[in-house]
Backbone as numpy.savetxt, mean C-alpha at the origin, in Angstrom:
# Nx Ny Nz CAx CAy CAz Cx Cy Cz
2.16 -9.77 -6.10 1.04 -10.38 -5.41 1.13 -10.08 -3.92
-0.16 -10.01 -3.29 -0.35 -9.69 -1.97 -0.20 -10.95 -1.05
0.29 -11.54 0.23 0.04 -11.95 0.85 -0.79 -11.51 2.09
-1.61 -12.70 2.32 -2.60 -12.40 3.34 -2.43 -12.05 4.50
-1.47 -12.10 4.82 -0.67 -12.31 6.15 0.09 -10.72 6.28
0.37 -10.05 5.25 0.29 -8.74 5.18 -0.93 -7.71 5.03
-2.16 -8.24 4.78 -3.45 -7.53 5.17 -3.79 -7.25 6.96
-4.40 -6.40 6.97 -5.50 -6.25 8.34 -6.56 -5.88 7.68
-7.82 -5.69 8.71 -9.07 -5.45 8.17 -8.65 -4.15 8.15
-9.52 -2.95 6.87 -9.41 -1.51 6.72 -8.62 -1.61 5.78
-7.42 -2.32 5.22 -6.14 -2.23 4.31 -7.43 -2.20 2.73
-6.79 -1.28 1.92 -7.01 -0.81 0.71 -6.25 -1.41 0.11
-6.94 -2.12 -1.18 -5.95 -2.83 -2.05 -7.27 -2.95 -3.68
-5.94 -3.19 -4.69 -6.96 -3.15 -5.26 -7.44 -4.91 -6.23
-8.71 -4.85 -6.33 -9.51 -6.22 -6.73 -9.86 -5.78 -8.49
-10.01 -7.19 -8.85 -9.88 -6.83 -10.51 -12.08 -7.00 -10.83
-12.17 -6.31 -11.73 -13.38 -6.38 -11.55 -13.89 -7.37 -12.51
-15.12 -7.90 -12.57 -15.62 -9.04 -13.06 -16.19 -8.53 -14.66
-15.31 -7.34 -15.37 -15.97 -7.15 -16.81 -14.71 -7.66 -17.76
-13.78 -8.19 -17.15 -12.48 -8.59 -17.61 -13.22 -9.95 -18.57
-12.51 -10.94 -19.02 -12.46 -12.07 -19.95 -11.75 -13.22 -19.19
-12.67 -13.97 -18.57 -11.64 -15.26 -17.91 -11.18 -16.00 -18.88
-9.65 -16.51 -18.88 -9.09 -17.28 -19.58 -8.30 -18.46 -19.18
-7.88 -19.70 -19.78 -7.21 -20.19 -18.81 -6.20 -20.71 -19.76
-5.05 -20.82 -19.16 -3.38 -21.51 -20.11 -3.31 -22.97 -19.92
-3.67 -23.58 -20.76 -4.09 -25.38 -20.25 -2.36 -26.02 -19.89
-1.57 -24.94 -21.04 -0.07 -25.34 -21.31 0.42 -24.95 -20.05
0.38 -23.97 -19.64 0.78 -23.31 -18.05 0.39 -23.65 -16.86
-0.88 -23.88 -17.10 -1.76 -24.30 -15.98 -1.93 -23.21 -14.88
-2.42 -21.98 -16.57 -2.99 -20.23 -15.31 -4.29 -20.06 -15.48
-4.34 -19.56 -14.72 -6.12 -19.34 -14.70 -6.28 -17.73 -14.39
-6.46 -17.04 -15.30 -6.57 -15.32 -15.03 -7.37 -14.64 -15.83
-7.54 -13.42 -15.94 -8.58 -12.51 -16.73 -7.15 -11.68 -17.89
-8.20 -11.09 -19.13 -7.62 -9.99 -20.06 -8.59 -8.86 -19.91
-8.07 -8.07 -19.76 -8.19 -6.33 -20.02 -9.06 -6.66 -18.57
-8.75 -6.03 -17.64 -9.27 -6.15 -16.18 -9.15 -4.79 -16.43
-10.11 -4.38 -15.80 -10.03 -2.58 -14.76 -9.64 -3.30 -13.43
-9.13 -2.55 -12.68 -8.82 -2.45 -11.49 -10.04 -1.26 -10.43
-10.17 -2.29 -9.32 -11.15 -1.42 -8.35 -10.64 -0.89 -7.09
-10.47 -0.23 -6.21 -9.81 0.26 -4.79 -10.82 -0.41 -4.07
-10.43 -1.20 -3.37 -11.40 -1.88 -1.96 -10.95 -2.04 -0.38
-12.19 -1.86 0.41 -11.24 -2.12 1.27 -11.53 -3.66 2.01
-10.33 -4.11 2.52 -10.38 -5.31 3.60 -11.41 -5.24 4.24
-12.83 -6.62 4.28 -13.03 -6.30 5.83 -13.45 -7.32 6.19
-12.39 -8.90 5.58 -12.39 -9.96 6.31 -11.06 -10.63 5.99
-10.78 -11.43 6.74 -9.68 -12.15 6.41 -9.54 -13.77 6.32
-9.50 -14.60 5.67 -9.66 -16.05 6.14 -8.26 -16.56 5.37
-7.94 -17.92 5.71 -6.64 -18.45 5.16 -6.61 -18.26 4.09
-5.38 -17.73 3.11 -5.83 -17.48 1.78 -6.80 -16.81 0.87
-7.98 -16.41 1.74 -9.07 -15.23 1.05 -9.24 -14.29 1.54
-9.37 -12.98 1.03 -9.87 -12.12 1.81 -11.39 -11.46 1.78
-11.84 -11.02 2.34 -13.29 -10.34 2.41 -13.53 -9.24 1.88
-13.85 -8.98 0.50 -14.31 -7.95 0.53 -15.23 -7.10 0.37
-16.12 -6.84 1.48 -17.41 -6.45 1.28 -18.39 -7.85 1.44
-19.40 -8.01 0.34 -19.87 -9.11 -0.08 -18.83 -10.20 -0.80
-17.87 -9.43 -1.13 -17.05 -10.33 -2.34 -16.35 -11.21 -1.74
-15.77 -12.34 -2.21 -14.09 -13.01 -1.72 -13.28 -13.49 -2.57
-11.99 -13.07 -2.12 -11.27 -13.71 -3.44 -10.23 -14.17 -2.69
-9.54 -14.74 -3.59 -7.87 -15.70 -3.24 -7.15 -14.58 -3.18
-5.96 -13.97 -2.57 -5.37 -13.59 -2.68 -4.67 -13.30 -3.91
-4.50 -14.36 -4.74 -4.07 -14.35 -6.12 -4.12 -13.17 -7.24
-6.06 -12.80 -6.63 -6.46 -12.03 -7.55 -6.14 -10.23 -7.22
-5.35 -10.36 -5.99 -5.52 -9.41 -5.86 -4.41 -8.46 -6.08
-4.37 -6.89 -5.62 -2.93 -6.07 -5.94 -2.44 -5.58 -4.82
-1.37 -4.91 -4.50 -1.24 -3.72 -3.66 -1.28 -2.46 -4.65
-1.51 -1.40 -3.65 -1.80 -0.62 -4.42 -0.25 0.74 -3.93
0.04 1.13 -5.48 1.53 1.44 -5.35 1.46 2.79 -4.73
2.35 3.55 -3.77 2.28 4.66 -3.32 2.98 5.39 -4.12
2.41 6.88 -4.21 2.42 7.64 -4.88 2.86 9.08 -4.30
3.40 10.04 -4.84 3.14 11.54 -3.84 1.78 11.71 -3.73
0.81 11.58 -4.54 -0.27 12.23 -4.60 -1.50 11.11 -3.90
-1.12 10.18 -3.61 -1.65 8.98 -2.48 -1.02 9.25 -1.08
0.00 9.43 -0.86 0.59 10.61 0.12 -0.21 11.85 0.74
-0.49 12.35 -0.24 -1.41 13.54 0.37 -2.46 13.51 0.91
-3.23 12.33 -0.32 -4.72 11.82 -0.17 -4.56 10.98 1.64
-3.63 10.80 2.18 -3.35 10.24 3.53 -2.87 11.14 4.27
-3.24 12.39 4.71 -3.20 13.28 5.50 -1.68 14.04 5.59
-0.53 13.14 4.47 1.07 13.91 4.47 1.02 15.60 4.07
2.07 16.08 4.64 2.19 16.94 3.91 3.49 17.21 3.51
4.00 18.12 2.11 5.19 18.31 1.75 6.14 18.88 3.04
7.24 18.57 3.06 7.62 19.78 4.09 8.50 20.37 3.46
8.15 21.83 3.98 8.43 23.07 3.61 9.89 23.18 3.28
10.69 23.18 3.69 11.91 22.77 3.31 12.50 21.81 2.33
12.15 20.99 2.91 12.48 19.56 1.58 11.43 19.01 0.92
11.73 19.51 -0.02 10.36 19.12 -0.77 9.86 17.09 -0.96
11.70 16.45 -1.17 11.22 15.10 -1.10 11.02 14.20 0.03
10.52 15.18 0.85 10.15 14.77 2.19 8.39 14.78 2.65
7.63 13.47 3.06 6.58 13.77 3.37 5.76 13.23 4.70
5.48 14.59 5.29 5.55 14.58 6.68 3.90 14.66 7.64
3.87 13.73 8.27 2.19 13.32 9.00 2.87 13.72 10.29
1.99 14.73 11.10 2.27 14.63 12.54 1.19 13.75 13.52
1.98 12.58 14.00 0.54 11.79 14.32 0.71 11.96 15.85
1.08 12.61 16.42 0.89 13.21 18.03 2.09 14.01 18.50
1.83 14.35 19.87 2.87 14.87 20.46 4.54 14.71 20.45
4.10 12.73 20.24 5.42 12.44 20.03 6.28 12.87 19.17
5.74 12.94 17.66 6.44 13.06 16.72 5.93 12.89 15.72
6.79 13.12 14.47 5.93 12.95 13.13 6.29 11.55 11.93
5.94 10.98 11.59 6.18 10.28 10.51 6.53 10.48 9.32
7.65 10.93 8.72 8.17 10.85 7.75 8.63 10.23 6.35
7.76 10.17 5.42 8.17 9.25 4.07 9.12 9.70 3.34
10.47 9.69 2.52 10.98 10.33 1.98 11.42 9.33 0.81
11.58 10.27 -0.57 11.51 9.70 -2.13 12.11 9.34 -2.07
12.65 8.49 -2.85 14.29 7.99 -3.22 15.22 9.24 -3.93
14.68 10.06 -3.85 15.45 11.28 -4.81 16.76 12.13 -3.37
16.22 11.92 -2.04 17.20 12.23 -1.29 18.52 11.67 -1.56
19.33 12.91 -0.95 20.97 11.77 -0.78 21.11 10.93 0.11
20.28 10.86 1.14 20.33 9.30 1.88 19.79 8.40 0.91
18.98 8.60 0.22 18.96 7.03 -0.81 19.71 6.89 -2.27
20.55 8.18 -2.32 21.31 7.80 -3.83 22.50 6.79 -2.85
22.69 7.46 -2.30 24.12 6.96 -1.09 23.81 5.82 -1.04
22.66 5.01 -0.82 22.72 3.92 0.00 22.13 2.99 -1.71
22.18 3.29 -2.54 21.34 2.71 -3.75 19.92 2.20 -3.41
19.16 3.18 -3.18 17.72 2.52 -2.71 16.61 3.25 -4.22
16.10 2.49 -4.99 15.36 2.26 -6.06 13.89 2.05 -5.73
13.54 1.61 -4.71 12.33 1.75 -4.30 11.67 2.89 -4.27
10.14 3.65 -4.46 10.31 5.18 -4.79 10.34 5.83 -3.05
9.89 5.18 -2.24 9.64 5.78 -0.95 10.48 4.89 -0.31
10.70 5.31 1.04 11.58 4.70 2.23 11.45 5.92 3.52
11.38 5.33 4.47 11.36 5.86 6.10 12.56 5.38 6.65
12.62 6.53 7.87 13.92 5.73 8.94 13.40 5.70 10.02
13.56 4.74 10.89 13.09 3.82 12.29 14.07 3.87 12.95
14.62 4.56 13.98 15.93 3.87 14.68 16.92 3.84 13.86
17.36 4.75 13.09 18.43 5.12 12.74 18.12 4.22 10.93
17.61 3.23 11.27 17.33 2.11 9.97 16.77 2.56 9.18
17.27 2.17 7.98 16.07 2.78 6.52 15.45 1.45 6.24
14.31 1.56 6.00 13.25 0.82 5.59 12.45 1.19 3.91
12.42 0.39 3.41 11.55 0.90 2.55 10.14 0.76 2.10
9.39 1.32 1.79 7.61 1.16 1.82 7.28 1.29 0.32
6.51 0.31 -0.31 5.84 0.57 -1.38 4.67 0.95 -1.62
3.56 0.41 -0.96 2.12 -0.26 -1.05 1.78 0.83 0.03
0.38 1.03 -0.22 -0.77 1.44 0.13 -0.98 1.06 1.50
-0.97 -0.42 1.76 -1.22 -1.27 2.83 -0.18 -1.73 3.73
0.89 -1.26 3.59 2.41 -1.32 3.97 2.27 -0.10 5.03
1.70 0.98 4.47 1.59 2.81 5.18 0.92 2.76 6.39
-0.38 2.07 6.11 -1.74 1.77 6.57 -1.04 1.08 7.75
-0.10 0.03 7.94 -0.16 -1.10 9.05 0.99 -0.66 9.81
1.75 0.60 9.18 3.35 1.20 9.73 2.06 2.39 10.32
1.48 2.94 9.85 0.42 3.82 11.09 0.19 3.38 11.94
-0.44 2.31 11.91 -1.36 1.79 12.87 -0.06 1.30 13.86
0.67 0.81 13.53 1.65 0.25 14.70 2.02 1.23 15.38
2.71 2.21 14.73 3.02 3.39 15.36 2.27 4.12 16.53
1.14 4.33 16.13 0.03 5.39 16.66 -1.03 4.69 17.18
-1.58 3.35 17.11 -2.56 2.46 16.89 -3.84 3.37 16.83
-3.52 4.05 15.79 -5.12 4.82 14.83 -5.07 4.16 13.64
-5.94 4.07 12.82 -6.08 3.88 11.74 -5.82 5.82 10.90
-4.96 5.17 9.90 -4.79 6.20 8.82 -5.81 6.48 7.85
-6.41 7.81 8.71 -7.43 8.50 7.15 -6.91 8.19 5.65
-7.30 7.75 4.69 -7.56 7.15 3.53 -8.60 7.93 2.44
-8.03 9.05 2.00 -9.24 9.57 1.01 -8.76 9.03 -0.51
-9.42 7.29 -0.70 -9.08 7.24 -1.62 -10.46 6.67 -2.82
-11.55 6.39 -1.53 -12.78 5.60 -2.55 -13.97 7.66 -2.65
């Protein structure tokens, strides 16, 4: 589950769509859908606990992150680098480039990192899952928003 407090407006995540089956667990006391499709949306409000999307709003509850991928990688302006293949590399200015790298490197068998992606910051490994995790490590970095070819 997403917390709200990890959204900004622009963050891509994905919302369950309304052809699902609401159900509710009287014994549990859940309240959720069966056979949901999943939709890609983006943020473009935020309130305590709900977010905006579009016309829509929902609780946080309902919502996903959406898992990074190599090929969600690309769709975000990375590219392989030429050398290391489990390396994926955005040049976002003069300064320097941003680097995602798989867990398949020997910096992450070494260190037991299971997560599929991870970056280093200052010597630190970090690790990144989500869609919206990429999106807000751009923006801090560079304060651009990260092209997104994902709707």
């Amino acid at each position: 589950m997403i917390q709200a407090s990890e959204l900004r407006i622009g963050n891509y995540i994905y919302r369950p769509n309304l052809d699902g089956k609401e159900y509710i667990d009287y014994e549990n006391g859940v309240i959720g859908m069966r056979n949901v499709s999943l939709s890609i949306v983006q943020v473009t409000g935020i309130l305590p606990g709900i977010v905006i999307l579009g016309e829509d709003k929902r609780g946080v509850e309902w919502l996903s992150p959406i898992p990074l991928t190599n090929e969600l990688l690309l769709k975000c302006g990375f590219e392989r680098d030429r050398f290391a293949k489990q390396c994926f590399v955005k040049d976002y200015s003069k300064q320097g480039n941003l680097i995602i790298f798989t867990n398949k490197t020997p910096v992450a068998v070494e260190n037991n990192i299971k997560e599929p992606f991870y970056y280093m910051l200052n010597g630190l490994i970090h690790t990144i899952e989500y869609a919206h995790q990429l999106q807000n490590l751009y923006f801090a970095i560079t304060r651009k928003e990260l092209e997104v070819k994902l709707c």
